[in-house]
N, CA, C and O atoms as a GROMACS GRO file, in nm:
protein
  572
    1UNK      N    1  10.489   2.608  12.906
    1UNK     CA    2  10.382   2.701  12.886
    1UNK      C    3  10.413   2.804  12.779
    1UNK      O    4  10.373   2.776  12.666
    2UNK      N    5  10.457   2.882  12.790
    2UNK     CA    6  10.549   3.008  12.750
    2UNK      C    7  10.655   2.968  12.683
    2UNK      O    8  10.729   2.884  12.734
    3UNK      N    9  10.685   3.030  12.535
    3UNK     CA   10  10.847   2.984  12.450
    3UNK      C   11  10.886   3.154  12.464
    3UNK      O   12  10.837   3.256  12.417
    4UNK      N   13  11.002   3.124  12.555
    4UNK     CA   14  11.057   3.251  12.582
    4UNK      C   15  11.194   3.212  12.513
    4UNK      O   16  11.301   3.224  12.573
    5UNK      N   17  11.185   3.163  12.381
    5UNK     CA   18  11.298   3.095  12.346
    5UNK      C   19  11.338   3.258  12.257
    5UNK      O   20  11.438   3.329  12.263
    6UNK      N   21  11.220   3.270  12.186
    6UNK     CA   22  11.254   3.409  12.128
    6UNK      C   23  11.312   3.525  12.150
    6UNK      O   24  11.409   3.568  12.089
    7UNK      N   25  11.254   3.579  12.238
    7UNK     CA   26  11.294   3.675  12.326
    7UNK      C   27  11.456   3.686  12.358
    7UNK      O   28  11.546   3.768  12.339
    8UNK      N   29  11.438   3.544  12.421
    8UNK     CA   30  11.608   3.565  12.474
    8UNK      C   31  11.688   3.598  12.365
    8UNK      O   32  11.788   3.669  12.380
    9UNK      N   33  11.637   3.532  12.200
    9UNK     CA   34  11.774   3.545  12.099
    9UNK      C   35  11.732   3.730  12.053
    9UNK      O   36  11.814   3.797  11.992
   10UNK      N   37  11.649   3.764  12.079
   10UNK     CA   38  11.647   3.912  12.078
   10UNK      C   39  11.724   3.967  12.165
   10UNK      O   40  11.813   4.036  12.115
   11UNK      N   41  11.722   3.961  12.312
   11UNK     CA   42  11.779   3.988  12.384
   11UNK      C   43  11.986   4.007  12.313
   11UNK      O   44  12.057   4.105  12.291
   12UNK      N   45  12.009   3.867  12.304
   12UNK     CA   46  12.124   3.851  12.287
   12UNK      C   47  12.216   3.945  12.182
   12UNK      O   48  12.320   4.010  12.194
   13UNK      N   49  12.098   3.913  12.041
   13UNK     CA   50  12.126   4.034  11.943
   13UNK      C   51  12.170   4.155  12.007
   13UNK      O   52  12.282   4.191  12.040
   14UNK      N   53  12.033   4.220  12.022
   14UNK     CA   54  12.077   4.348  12.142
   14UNK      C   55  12.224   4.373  12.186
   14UNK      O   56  12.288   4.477  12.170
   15UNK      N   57  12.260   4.271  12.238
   15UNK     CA   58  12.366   4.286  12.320
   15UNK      C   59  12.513   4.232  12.240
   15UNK      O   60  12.623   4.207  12.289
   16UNK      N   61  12.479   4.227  12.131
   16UNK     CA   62  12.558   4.205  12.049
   16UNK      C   63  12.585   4.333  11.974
   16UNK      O   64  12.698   4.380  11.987
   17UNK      N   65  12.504   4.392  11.904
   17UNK     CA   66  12.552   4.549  11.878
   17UNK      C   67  12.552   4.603  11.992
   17UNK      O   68  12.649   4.679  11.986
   18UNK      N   69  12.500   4.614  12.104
   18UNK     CA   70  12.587   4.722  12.190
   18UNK      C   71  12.736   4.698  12.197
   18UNK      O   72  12.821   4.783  12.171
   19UNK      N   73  12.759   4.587  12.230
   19UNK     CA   74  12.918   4.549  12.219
   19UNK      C   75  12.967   4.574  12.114
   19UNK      O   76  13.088   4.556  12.131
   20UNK      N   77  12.952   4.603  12.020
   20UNK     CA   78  13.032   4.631  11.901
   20UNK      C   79  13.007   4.794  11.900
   20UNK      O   80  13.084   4.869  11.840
   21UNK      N   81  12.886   4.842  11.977
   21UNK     CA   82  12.912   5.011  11.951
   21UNK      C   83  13.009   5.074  12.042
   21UNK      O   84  13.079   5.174  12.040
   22UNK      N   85  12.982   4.962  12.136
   22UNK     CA   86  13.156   4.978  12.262
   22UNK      C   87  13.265   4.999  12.181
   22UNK      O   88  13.318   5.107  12.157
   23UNK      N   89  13.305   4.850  12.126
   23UNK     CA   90  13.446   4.872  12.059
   23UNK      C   91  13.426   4.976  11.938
   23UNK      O   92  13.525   5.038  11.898
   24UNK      N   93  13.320   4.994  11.890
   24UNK     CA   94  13.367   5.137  11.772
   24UNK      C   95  13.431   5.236  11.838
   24UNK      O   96  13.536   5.290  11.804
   25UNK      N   97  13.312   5.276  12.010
   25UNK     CA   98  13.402   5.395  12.042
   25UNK      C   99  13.516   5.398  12.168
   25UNK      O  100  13.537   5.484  12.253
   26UNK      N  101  13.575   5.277  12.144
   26UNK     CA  102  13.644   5.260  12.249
   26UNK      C  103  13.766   5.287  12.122
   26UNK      O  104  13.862   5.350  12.167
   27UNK      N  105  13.781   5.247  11.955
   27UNK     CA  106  13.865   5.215  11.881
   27UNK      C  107  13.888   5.400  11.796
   27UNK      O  108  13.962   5.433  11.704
   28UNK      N  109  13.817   5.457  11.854
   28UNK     CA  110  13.813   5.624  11.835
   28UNK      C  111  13.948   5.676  11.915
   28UNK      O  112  13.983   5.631  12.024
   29UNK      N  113  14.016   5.776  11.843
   29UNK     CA  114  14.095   5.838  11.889
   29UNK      C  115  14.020   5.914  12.036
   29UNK      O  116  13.901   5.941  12.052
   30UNK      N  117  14.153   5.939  12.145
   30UNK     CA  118  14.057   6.010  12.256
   30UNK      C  119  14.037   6.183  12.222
   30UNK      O  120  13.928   6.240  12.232
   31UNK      N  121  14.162   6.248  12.182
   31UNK     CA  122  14.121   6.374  12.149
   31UNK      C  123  14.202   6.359  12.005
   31UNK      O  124  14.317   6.332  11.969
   32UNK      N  125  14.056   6.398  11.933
   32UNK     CA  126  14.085   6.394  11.786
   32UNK      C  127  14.164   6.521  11.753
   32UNK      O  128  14.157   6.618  11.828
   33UNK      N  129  14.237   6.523  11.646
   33UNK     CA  130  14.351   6.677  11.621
   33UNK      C  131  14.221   6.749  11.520
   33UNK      O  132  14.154   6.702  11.428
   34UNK      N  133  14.222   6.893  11.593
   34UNK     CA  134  14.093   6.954  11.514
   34UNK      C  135  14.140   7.018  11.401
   34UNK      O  136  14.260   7.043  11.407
   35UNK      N  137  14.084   7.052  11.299
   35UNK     CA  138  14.169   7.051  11.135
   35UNK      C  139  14.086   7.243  11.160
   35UNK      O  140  13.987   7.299  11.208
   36UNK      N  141  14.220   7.270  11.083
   36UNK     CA  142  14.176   7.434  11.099
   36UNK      C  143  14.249   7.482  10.965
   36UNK      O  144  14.364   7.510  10.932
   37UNK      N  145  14.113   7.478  10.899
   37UNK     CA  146  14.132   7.557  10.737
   37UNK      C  147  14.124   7.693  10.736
   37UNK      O  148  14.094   7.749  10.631
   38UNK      N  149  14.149   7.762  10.844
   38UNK     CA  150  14.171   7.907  10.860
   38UNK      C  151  14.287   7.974  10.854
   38UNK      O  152  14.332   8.000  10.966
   39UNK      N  153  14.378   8.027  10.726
   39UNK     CA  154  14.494   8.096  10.781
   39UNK      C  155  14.486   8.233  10.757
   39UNK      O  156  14.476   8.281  10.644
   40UNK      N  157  14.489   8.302  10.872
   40UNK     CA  158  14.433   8.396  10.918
   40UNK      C  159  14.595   8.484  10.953
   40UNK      O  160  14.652   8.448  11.056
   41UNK      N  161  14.661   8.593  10.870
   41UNK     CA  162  14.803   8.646  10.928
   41UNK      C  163  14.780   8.759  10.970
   41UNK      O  164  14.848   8.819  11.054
   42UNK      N  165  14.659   8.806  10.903
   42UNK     CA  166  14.687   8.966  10.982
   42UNK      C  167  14.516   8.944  11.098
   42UNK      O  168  14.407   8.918  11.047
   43UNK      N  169  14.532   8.956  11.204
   43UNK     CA  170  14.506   8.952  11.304
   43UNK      C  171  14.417   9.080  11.287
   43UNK      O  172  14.469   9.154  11.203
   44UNK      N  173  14.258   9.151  11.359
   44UNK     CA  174  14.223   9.311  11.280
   44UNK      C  175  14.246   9.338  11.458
   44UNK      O  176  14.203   9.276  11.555
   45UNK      N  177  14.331   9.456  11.447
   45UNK     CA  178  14.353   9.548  11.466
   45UNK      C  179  14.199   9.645  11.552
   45UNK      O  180  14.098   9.671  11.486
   46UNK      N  181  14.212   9.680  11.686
   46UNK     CA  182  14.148   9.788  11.715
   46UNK      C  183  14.112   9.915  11.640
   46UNK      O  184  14.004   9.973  11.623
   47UNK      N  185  14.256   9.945  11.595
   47UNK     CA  186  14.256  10.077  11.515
   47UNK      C  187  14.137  10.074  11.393
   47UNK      O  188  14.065  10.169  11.363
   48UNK      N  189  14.138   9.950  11.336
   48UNK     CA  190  14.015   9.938  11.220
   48UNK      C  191  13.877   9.946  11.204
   48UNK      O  192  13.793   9.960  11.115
   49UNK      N  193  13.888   9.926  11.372
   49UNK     CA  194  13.704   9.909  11.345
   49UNK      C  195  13.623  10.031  11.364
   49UNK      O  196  13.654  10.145  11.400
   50UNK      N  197  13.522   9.982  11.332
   50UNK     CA  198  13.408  10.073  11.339
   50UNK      C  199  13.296  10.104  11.433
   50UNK      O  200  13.281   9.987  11.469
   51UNK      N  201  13.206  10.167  11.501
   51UNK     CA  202  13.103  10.127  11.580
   51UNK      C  203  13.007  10.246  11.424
   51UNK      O  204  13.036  10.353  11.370
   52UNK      N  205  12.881  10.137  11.408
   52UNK     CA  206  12.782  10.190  11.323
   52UNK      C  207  12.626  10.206  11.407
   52UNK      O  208  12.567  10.116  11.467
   53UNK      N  209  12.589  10.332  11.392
   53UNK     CA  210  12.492  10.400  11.409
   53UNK      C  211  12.350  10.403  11.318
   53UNK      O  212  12.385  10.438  11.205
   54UNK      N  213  12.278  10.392  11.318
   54UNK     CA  214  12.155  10.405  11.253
   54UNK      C  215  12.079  10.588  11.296
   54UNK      O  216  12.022  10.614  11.402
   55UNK      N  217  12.103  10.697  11.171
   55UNK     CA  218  12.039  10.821  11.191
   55UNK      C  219  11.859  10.804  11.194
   55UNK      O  220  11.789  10.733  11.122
   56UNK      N  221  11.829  10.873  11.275
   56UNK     CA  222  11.679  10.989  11.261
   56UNK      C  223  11.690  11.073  11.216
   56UNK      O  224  11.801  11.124  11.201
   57UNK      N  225  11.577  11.129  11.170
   57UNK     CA  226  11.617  11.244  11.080
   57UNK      C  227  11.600  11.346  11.200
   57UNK      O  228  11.553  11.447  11.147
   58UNK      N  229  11.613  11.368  11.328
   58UNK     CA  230  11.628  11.447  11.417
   58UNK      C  231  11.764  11.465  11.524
   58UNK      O  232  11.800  11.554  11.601
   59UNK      N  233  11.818  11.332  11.484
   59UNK     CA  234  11.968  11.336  11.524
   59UNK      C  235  12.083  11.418  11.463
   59UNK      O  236  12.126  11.406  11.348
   60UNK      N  237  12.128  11.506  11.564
   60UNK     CA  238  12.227  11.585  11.504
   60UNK      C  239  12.381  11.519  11.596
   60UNK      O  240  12.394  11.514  11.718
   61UNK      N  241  12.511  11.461  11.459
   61UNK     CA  242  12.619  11.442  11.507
   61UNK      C  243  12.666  11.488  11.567
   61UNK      O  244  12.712  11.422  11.661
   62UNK      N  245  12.685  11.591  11.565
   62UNK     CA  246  12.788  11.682  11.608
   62UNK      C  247  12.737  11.691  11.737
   62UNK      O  248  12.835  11.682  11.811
   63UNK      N  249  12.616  11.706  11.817
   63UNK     CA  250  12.592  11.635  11.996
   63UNK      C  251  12.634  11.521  12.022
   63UNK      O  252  12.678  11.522  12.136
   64UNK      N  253  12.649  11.366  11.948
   64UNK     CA  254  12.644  11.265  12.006
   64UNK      C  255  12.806  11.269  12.081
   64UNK      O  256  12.893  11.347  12.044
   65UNK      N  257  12.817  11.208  12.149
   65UNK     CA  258  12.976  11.203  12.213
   65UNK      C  259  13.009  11.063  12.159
   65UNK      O  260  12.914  10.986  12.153
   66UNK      N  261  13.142  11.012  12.115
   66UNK     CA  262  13.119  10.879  12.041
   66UNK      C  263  13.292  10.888  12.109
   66UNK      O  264  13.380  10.975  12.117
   67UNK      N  265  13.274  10.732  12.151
   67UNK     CA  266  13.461  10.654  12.209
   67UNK      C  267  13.528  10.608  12.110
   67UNK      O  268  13.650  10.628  12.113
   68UNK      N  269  13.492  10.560  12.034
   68UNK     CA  270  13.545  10.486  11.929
   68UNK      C  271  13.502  10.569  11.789
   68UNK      O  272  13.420  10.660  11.803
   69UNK      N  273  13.562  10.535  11.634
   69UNK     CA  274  13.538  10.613  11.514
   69UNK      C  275  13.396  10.500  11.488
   69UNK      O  276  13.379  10.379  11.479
   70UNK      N  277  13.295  10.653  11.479
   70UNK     CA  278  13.176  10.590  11.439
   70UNK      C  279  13.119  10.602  11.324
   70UNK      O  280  13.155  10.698  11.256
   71UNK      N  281  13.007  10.502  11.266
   71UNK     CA  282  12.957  10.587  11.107
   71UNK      C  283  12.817  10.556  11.145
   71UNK      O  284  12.766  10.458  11.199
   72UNK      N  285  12.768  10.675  11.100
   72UNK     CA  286  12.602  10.726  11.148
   72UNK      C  287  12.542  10.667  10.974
   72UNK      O  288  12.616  10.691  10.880
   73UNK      N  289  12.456  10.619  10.958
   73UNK     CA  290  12.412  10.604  10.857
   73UNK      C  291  12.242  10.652  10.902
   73UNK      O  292  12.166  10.631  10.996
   74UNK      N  293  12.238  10.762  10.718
   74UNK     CA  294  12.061  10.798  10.792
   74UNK      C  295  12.016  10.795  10.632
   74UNK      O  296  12.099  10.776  10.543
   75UNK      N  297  11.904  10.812  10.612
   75UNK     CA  298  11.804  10.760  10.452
   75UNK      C  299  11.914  10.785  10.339
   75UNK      O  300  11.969  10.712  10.256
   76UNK      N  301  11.923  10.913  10.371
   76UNK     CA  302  12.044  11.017  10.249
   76UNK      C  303  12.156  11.061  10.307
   76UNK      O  304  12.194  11.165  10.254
   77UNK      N  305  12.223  11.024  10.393
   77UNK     CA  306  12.354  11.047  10.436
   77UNK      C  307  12.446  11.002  10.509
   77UNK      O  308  12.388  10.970  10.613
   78UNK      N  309  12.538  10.982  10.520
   78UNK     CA  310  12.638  10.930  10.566
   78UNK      C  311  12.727  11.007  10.630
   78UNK      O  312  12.753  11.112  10.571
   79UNK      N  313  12.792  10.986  10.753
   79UNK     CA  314  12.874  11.052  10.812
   79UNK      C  315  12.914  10.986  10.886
   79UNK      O  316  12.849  10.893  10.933
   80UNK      N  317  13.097  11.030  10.935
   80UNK     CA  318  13.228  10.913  11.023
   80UNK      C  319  13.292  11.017  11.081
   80UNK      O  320  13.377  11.093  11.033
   81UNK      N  321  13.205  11.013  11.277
   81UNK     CA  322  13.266  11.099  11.350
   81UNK      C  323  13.360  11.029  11.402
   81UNK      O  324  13.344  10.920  11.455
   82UNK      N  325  13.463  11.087  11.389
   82UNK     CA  326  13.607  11.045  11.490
   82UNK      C  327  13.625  11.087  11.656
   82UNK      O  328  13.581  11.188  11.711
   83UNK      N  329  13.691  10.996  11.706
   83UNK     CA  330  13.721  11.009  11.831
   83UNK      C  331  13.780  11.169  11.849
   83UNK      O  332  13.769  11.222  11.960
   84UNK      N  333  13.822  11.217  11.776
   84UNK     CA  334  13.886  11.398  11.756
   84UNK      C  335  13.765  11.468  11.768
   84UNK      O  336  13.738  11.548  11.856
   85UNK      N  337  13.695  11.435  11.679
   85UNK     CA  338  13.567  11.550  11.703
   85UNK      C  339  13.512  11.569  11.549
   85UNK      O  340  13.398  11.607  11.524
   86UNK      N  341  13.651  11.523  11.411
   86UNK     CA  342  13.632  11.592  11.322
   86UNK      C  343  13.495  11.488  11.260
   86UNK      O  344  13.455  11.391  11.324
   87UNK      N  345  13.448  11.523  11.155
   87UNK     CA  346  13.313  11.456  11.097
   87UNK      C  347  13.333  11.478  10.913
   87UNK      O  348  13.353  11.583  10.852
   88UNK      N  349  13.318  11.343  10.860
   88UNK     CA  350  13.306  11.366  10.746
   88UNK      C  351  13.173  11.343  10.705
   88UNK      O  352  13.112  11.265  10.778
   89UNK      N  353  13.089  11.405  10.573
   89UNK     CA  354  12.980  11.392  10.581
   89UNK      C  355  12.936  11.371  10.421
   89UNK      O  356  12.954  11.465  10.342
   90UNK      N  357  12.888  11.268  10.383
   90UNK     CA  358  12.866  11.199  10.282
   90UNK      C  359  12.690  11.197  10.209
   90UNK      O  360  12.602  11.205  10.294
   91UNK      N  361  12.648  11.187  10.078
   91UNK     CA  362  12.530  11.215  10.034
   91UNK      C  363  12.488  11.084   9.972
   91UNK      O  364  12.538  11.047   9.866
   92UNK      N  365  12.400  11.013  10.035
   92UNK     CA  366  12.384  10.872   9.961
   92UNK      C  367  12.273  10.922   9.899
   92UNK      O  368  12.180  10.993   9.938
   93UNK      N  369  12.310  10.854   9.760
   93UNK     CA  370  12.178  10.832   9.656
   93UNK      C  371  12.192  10.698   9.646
   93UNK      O  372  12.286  10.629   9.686
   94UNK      N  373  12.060  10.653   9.572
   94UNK     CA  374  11.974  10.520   9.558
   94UNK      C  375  12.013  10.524   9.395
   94UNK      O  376  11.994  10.616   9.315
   95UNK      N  377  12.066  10.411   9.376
   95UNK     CA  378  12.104  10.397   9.191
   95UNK      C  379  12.040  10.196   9.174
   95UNK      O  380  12.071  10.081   9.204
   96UNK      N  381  11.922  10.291   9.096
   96UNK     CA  382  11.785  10.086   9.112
   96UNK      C  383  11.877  10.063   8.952
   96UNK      O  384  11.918  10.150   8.875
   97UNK      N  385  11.889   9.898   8.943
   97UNK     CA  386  11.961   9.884   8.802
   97UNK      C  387  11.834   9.894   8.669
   97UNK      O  388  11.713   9.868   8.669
   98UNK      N  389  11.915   9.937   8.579
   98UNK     CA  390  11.841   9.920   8.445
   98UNK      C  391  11.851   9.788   8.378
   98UNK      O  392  11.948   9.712   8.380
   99UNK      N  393  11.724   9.769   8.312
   99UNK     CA  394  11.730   9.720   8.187
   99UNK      C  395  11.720   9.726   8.069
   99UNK      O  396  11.732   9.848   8.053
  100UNK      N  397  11.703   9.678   7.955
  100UNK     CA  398  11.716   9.719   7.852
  100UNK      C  399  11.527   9.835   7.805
  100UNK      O  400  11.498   9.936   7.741
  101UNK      N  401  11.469   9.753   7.872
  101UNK     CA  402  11.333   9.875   7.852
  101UNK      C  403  11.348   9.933   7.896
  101UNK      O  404  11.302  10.027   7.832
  102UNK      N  405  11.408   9.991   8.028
  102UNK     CA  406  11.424  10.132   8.077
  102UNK      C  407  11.527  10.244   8.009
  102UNK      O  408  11.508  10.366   8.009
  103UNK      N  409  11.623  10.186   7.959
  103UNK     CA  410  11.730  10.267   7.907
  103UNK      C  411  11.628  10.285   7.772
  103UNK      O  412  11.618  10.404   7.743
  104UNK      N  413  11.556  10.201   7.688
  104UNK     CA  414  11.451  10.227   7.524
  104UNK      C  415  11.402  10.378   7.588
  104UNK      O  416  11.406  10.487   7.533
  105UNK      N  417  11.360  10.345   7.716
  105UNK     CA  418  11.213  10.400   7.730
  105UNK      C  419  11.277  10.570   7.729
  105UNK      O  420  11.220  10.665   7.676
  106UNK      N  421  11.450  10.574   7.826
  106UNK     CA  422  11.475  10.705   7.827
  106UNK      C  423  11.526  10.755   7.725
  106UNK      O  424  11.538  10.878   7.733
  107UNK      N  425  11.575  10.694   7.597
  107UNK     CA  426  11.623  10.732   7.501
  107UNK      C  427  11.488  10.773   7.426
  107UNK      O  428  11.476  10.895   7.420
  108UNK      N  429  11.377  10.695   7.364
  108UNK     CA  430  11.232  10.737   7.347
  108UNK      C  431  11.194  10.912   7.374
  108UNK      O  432  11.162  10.999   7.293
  109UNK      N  433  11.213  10.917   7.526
  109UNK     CA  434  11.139  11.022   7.591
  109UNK      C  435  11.256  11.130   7.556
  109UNK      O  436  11.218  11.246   7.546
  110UNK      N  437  11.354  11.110   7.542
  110UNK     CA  438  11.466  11.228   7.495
  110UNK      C  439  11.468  11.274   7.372
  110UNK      O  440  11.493  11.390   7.342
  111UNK      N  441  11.432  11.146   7.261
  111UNK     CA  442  11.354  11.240   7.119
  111UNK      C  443  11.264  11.307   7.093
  111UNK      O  444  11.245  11.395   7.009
  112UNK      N  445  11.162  11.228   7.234
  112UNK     CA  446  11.032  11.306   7.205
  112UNK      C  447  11.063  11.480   7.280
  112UNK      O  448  10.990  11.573   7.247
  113UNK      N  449  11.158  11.495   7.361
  113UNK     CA  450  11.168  11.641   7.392
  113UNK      C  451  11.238  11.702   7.278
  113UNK      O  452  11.205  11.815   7.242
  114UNK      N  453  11.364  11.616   7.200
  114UNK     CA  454  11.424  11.667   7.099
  114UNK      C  455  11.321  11.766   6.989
  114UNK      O  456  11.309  11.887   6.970
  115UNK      N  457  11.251  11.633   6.928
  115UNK     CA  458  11.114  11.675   6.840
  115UNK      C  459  11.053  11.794   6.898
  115UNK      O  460  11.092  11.894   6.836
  116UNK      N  461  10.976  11.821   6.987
  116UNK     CA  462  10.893  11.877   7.046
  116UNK      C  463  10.960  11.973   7.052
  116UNK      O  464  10.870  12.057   7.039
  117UNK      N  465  11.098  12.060   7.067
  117UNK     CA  466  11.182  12.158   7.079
  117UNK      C  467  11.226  12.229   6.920
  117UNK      O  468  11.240  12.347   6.886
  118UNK      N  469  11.240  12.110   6.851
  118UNK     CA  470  11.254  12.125   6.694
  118UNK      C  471  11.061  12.190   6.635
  118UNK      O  472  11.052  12.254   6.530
  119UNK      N  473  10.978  12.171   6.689
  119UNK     CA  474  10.848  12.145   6.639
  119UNK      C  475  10.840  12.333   6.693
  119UNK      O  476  10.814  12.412   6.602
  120UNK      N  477  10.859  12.385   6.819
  120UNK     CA  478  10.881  12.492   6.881
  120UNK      C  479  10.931  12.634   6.802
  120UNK      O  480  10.889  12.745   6.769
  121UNK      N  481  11.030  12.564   6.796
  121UNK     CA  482  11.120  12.621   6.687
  121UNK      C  483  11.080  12.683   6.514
  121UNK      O  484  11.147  12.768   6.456
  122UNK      N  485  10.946  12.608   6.452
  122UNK     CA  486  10.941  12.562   6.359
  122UNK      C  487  10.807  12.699   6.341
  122UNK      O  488  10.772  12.774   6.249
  123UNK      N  489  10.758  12.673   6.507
  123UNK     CA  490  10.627  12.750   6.506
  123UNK      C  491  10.650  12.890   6.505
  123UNK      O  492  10.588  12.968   6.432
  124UNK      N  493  10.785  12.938   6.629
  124UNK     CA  494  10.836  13.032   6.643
  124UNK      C  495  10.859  13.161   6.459
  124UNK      O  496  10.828  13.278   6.436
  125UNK      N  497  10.928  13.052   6.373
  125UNK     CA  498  10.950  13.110   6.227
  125UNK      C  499  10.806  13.150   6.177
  125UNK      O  500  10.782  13.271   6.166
  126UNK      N  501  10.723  13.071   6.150
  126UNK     CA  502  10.648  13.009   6.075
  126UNK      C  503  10.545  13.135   6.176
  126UNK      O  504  10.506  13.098   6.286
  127UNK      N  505  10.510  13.280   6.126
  127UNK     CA  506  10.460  13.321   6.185
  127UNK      C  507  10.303  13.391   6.070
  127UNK      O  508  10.317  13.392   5.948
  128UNK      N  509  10.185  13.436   6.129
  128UNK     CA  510  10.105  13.456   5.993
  128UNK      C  511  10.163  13.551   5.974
  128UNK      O  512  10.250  13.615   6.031
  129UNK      N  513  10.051  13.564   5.799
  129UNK     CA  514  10.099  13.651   5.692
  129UNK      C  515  10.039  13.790   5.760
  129UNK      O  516   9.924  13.760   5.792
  130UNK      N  517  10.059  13.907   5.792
  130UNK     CA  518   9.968  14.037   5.826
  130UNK      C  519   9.908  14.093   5.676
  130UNK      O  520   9.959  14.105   5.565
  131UNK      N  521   9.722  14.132   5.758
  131UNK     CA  522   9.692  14.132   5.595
  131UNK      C  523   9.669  14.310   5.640
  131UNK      O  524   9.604  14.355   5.734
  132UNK      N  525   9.738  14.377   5.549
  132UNK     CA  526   9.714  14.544   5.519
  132UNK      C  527   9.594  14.609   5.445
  132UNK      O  528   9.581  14.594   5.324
  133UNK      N  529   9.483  14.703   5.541
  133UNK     CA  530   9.418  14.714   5.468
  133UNK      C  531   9.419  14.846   5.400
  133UNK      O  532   9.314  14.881   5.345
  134UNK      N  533   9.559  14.949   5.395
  134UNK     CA  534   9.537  15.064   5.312
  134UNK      C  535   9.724  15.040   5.283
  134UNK      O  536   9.814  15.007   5.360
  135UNK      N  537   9.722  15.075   5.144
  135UNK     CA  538   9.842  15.052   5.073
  135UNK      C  539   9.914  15.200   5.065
  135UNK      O  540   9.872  15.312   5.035
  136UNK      N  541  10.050  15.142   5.109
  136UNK     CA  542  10.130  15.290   5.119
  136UNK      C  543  10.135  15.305   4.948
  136UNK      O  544  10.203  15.405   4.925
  137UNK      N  545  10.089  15.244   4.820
  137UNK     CA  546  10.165  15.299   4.704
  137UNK      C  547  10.039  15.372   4.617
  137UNK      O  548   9.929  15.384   4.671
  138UNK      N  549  10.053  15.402   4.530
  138UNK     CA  550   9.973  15.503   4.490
  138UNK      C  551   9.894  15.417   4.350
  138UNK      O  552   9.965  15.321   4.322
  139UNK      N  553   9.802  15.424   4.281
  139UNK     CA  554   9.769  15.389   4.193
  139UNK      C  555   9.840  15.384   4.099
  139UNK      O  556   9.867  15.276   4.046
  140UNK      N  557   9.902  15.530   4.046
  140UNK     CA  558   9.980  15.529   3.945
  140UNK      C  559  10.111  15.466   3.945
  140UNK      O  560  10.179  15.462   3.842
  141UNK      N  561  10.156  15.409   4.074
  141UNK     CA  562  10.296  15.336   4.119
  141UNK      C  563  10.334  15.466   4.199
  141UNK      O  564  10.422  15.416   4.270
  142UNK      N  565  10.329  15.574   4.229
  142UNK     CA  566  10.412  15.666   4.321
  142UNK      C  567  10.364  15.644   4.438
  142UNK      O  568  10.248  15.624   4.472
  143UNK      N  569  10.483  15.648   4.516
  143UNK     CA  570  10.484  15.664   4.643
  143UNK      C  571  10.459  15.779   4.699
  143UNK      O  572  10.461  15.789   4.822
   0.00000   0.00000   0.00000
């Protein structure tokens, strides 16, 4: 009725790579040696670390109580309270990089104050003539 002739050589296949995925992992080491590209000599130290804080601008250090040396970081400042009590206190500015049009643009705007100071200057001298309308000298030339 039925050719189940097929099937079976499917079947068999089948069971032909499973047996061979046996012996792959039967032919596997049992505990492989784990490779450690880490050489690591100085070990860190408690003494080094840090615990970091994020400021509000309504947080004042000098209340917080801190176990460990901490660093408060807030928009514009920086500060590293120690387990002592003492506090150092630091002023961050924002430095955005230049490029070459920004550095044109400030050299530009520094002539134009140069000029404009020279031009100042120029007006300062450069004052009118006063016109006199009765003469200290006399007709005949005497004073």
């Amino acid at each position: 009725m039925y050719n189940t002739q097929p099937m079976i050589e499917n079947w068999k296949r089948q069971r032909d790579r499973i047996d061979e995925m046996i012996q792959n992992y039967q032919a596997m080491p049992t505990n492989p040696n784990p490779i450690n590209n880490f050489i690591n000599t100085n070990a860190p130290s408690q003494d080094n670390l840090y615990e970091v804080k994020k400021l509000n601008e309504k947080d004042e250090v000098e209340n917080i109580v801190v176990f460990k040396d901490t660093i408060f970081i807030g928009d514009d400042r920086l500060q590293i309270k120690k387990t002592d009590g003492t506090i150092e206190k630091y002023e961050i500015t924002k430095v955005y990089p230049k490029d070459k049009k920004d550095e044109k643009i400030k050299n530009l705007t520094e002539k134009i104050k140069e000029l404009e100071e020279r031009l100042n200057e120029y007006k300062s001298v450069d004052k009118p003539v006063e016109i006199i309308d009765q003469s200290d000298t006399d007709v005949d030339g005497v004073i």
